[in-house]
N, CA, C, O and CB atoms as a CASP TS submission, in Angstrom:
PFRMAT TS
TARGET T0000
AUTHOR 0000-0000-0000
METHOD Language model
MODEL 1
PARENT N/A
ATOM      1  N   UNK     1     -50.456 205.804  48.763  1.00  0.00           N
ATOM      2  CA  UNK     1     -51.128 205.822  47.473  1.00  0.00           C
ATOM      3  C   UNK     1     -51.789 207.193  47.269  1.00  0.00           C
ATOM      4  O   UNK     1     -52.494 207.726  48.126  1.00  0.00           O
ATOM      5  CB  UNK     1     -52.182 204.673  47.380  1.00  0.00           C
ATOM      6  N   UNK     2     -51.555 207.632  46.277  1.00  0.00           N
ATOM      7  CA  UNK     2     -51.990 208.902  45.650  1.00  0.00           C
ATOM      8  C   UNK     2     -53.790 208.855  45.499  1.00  0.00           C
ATOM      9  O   UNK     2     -54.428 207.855  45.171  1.00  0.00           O
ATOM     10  CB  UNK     2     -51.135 209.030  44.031  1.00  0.00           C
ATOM     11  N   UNK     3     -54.411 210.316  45.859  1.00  0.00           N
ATOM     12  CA  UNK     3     -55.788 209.855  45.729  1.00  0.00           C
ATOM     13  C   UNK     3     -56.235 209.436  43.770  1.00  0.00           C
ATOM     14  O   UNK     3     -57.121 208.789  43.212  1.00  0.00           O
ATOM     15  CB  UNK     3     -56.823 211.357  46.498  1.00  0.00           C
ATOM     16  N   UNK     4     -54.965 210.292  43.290  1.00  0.00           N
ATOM     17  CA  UNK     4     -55.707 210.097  41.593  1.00  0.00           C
ATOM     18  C   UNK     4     -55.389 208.575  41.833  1.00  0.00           C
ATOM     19  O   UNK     4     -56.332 208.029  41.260  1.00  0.00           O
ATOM     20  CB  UNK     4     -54.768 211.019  39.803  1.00  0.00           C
ATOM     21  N   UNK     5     -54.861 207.911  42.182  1.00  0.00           N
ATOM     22  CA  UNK     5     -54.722 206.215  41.714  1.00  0.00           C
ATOM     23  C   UNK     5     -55.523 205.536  42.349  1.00  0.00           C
ATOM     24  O   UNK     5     -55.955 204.464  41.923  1.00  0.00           O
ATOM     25  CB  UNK     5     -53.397 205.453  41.953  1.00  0.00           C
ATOM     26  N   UNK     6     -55.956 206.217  43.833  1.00  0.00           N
ATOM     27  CA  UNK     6     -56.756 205.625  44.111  1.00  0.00           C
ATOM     28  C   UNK     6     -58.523 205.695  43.222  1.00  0.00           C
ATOM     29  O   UNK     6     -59.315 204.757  43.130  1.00  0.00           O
ATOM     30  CB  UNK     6     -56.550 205.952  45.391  1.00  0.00           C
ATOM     31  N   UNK     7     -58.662 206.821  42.798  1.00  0.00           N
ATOM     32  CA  UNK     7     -59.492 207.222  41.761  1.00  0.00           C
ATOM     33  C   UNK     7     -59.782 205.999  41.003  1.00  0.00           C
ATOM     34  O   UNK     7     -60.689 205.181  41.157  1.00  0.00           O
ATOM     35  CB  UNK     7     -58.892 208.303  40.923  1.00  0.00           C
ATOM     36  N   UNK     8     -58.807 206.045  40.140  1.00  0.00           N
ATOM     37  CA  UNK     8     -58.472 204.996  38.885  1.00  0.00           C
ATOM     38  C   UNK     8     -58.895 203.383  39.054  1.00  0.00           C
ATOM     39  O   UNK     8     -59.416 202.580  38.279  1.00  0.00           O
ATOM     40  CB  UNK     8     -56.769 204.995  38.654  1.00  0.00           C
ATOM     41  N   UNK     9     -58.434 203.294  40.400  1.00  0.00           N
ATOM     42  CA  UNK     9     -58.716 201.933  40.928  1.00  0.00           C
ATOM     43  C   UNK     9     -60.208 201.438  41.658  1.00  0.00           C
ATOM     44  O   UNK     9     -60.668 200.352  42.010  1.00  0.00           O
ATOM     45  CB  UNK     9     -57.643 201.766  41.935  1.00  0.00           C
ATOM     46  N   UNK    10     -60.670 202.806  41.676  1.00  0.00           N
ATOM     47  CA  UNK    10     -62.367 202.508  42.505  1.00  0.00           C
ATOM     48  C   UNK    10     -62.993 202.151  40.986  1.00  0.00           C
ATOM     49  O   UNK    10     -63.729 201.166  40.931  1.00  0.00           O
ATOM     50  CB  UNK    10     -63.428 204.337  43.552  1.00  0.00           C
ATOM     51  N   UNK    11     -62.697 203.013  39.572  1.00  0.00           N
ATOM     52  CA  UNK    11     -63.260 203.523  38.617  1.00  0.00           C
ATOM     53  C   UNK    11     -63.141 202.453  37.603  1.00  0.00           C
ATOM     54  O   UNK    11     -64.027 202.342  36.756  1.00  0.00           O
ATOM     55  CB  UNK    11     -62.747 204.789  38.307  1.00  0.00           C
ATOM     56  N   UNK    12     -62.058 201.605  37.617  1.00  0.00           N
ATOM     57  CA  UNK    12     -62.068 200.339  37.130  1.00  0.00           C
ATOM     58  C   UNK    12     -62.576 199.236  37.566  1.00  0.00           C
ATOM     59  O   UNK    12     -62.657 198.212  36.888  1.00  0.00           O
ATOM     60  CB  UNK    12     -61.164 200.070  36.985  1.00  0.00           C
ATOM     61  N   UNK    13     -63.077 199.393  39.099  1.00  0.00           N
ATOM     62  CA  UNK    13     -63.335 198.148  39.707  1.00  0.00           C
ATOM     63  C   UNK    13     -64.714 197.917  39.271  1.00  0.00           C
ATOM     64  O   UNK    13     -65.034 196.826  39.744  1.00  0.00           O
ATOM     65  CB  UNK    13     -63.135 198.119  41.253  1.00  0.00           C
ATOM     66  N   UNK    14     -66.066 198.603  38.337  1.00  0.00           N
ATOM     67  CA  UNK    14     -67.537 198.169  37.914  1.00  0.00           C
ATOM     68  C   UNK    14     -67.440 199.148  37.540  1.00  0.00           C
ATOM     69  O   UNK    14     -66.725 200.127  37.756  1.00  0.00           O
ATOM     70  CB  UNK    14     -68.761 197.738  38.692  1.00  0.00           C
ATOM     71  N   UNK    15     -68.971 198.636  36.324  1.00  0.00           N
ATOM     72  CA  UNK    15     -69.290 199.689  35.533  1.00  0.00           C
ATOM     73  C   UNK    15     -69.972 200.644  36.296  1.00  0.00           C
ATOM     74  O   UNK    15     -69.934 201.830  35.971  1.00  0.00           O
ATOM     75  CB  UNK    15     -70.010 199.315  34.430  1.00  0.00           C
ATOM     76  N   UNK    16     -70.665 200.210  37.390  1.00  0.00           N
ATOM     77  CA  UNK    16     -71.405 201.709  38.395  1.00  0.00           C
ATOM     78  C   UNK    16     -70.397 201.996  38.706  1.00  0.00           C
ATOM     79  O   UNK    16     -69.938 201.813  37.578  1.00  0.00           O
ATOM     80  CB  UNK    16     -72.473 201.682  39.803  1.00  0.00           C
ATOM     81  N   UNK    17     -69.159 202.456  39.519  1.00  0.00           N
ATOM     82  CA  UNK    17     -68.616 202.983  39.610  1.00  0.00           C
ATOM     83  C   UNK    17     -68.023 204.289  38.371  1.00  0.00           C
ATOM     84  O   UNK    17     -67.818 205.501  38.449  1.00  0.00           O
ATOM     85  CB  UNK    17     -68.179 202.153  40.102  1.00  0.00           C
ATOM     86  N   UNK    18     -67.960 203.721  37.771  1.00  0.00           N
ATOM     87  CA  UNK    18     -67.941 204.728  36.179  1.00  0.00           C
ATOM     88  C   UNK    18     -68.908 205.129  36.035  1.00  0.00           C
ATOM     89  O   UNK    18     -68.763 206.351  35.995  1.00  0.00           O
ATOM     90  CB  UNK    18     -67.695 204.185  34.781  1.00  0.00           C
ATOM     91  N   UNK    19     -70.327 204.779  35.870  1.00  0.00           N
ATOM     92  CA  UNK    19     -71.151 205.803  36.032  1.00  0.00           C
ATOM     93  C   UNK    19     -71.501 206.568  36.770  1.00  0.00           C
ATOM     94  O   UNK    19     -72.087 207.602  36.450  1.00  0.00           O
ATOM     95  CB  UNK    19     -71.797 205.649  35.884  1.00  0.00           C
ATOM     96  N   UNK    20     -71.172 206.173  38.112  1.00  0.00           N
ATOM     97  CA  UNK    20     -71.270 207.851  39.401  1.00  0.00           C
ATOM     98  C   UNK    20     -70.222 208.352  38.916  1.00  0.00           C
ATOM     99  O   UNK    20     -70.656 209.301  38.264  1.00  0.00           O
ATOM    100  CB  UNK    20     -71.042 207.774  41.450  1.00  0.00           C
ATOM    101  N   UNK    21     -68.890 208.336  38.780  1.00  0.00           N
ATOM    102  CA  UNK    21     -67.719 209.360  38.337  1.00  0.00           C
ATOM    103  C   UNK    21     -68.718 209.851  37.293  1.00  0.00           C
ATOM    104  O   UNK    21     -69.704 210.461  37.705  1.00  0.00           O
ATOM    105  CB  UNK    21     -66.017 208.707  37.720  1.00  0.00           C
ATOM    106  N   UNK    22     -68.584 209.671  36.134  1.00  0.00           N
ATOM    107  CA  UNK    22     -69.297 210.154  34.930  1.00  0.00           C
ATOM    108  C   UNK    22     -70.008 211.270  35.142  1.00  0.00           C
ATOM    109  O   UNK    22     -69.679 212.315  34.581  1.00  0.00           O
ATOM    110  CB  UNK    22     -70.161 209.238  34.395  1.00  0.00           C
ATOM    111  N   UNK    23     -71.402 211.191  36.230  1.00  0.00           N
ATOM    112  CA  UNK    23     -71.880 211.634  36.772  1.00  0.00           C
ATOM    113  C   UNK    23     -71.804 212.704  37.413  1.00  0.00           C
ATOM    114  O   UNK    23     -72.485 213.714  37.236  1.00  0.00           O
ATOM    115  CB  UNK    23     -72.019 211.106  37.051  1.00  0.00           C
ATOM    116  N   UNK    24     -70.747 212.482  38.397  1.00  0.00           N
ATOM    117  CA  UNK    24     -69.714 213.566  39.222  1.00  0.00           C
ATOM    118  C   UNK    24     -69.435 213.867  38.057  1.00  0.00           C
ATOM    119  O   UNK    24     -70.533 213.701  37.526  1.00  0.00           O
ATOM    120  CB  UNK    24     -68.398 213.184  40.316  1.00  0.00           C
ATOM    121  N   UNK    25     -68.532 214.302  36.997  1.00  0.00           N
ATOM    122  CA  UNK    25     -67.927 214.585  36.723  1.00  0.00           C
ATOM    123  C   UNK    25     -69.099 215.868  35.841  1.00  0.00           C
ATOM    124  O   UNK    25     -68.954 217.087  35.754  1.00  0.00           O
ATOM    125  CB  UNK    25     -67.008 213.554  36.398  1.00  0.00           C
ATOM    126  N   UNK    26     -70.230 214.971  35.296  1.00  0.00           N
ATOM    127  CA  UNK    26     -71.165 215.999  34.491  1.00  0.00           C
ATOM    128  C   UNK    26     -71.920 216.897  35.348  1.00  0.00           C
ATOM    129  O   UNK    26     -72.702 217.629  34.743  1.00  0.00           O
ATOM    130  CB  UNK    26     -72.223 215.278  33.608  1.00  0.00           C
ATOM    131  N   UNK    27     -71.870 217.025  36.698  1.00  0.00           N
ATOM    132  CA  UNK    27     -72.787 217.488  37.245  1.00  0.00           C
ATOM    133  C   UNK    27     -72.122 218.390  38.191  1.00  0.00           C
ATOM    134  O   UNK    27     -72.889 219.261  38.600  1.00  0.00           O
ATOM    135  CB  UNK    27     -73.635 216.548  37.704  1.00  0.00           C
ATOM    136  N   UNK    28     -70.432 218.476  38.866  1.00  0.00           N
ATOM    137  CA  UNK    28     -69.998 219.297  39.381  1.00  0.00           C
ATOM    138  C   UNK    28     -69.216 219.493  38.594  1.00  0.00           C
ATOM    139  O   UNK    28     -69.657 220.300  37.776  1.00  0.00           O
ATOM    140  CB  UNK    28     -69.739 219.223  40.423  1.00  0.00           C
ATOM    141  N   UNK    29     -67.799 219.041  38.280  1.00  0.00           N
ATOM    142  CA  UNK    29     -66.651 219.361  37.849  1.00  0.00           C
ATOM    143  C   UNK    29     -66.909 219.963  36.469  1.00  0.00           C
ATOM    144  O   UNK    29     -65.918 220.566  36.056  1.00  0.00           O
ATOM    145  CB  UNK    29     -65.755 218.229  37.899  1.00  0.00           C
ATOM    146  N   UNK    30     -67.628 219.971  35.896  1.00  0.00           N
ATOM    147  CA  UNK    30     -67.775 220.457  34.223  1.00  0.00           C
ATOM    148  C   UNK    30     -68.676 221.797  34.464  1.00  0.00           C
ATOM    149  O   UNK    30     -68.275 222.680  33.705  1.00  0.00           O
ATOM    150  CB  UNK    30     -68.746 219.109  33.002  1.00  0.00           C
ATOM    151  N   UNK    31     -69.352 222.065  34.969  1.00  0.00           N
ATOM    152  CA  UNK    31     -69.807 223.192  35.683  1.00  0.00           C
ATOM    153  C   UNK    31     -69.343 224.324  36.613  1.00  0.00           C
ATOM    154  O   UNK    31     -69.641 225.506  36.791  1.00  0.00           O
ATOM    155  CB  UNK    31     -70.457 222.780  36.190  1.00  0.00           C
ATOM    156  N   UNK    32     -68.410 223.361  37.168  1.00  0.00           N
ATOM    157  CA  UNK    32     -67.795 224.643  37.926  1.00  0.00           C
ATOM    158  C   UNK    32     -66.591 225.455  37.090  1.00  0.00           C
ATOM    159  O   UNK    32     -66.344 226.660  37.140  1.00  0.00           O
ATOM    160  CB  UNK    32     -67.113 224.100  39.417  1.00  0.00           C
ATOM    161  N   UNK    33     -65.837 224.289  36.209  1.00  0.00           N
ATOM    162  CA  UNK    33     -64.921 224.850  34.768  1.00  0.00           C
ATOM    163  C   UNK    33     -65.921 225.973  34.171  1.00  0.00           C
ATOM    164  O   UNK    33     -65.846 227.189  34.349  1.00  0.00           O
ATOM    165  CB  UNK    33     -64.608 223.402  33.345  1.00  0.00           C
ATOM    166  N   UNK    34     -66.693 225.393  33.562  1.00  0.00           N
ATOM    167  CA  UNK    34     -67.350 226.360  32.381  1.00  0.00           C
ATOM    168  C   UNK    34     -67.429 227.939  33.165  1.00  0.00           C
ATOM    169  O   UNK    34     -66.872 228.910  32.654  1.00  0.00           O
ATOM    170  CB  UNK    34     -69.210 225.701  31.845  1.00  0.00           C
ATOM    171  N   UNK    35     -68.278 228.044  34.600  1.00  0.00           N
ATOM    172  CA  UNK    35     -68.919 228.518  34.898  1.00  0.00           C
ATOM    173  C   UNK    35     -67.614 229.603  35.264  1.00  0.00           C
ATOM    174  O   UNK    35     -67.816 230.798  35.048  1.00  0.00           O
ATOM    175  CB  UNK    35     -69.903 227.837  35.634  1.00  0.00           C
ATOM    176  N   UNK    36     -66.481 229.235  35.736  1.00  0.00           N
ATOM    177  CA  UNK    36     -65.042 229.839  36.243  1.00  0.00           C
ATOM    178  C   UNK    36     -64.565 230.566  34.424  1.00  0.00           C
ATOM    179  O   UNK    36     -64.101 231.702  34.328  1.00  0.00           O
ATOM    180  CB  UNK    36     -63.626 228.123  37.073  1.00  0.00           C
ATOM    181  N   UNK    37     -64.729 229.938  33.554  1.00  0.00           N
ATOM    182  CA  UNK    37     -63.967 230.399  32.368  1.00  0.00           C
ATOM    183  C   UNK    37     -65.276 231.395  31.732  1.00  0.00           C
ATOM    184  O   UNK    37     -64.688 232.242  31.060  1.00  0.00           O
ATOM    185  CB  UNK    37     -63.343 228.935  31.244  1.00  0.00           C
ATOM    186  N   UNK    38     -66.456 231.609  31.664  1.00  0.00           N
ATOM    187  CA  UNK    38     -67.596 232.460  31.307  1.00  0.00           C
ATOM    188  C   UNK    38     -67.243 233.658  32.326  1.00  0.00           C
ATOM    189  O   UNK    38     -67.200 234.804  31.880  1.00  0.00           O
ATOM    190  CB  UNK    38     -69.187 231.692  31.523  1.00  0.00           C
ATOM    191  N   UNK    39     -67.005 233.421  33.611  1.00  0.00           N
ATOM    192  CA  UNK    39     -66.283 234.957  34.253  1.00  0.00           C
ATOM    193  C   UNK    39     -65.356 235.160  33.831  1.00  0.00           C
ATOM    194  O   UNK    39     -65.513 236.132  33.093  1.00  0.00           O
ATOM    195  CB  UNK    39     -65.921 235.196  35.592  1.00  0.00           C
ATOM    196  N   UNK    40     -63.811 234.658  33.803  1.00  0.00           N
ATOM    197  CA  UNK    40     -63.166 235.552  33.163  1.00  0.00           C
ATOM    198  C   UNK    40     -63.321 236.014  32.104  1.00  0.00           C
ATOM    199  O   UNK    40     -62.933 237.177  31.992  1.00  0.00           O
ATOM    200  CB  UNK    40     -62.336 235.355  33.118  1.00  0.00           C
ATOM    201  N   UNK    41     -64.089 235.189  30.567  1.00  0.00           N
ATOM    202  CA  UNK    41     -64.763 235.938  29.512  1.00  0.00           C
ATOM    203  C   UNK    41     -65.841 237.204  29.423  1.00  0.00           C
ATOM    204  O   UNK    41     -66.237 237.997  28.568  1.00  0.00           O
ATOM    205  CB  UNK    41     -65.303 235.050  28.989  1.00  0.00           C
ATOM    206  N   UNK    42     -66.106 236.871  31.017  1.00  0.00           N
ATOM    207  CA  UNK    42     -67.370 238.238  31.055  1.00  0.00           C
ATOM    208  C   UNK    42     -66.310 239.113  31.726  1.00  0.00           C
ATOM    209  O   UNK    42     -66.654 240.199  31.258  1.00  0.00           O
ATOM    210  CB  UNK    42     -69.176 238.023  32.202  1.00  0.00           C
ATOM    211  N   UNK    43     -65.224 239.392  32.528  1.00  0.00           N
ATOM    212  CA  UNK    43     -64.431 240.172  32.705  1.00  0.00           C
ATOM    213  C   UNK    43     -63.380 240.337  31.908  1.00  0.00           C
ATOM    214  O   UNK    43     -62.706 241.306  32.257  1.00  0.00           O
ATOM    215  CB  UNK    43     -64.171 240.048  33.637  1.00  0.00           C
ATOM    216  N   UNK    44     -63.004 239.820  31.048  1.00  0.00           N
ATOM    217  CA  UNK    44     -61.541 240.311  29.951  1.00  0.00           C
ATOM    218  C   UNK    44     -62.450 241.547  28.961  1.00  0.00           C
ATOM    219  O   UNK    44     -62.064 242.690  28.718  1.00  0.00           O
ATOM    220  CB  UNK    44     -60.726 238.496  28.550  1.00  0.00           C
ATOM    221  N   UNK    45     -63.830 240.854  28.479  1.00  0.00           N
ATOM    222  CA  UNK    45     -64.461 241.849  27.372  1.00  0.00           C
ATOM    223  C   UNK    45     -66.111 242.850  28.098  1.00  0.00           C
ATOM    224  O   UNK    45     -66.653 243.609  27.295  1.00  0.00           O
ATOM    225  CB  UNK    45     -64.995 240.542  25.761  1.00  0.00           C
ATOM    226  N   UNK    46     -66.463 242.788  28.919  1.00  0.00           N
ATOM    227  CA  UNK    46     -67.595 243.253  28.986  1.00  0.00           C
ATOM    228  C   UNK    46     -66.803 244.407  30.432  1.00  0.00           C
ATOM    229  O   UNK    46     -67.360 245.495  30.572  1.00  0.00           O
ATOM    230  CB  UNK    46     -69.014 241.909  29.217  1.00  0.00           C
ATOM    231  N   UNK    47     -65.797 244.147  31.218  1.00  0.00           N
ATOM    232  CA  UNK    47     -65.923 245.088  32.243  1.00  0.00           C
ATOM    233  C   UNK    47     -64.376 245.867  31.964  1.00  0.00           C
ATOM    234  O   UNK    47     -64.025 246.813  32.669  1.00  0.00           O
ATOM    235  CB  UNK    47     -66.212 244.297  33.880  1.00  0.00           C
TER
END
């Protein structure tokens, strides 16, 4: 089993479970995006 399915299947099993992903998701994964795409925007135009 693939970990994304396994994902899917922790994430359907309660609503806490959806809210720690949620969570995870607002607190690392959306941060480390932004924070990766603001460098290359600060390196394509400022350097």
């Amino acid at each position: 089993m693939s970990i994304f399915k396994r994902l899917i299947k922790n994430y359907r099993k309660s609503s806490e479970n959806r809210i720690q992903f949620i969570i995870f998701l607002g607190f690392v994964i959306v941060p480390i995006i932004g924070m990766a795409l603001l460098y290359i925007i600060v390196n394509i135009f400022w350097l």
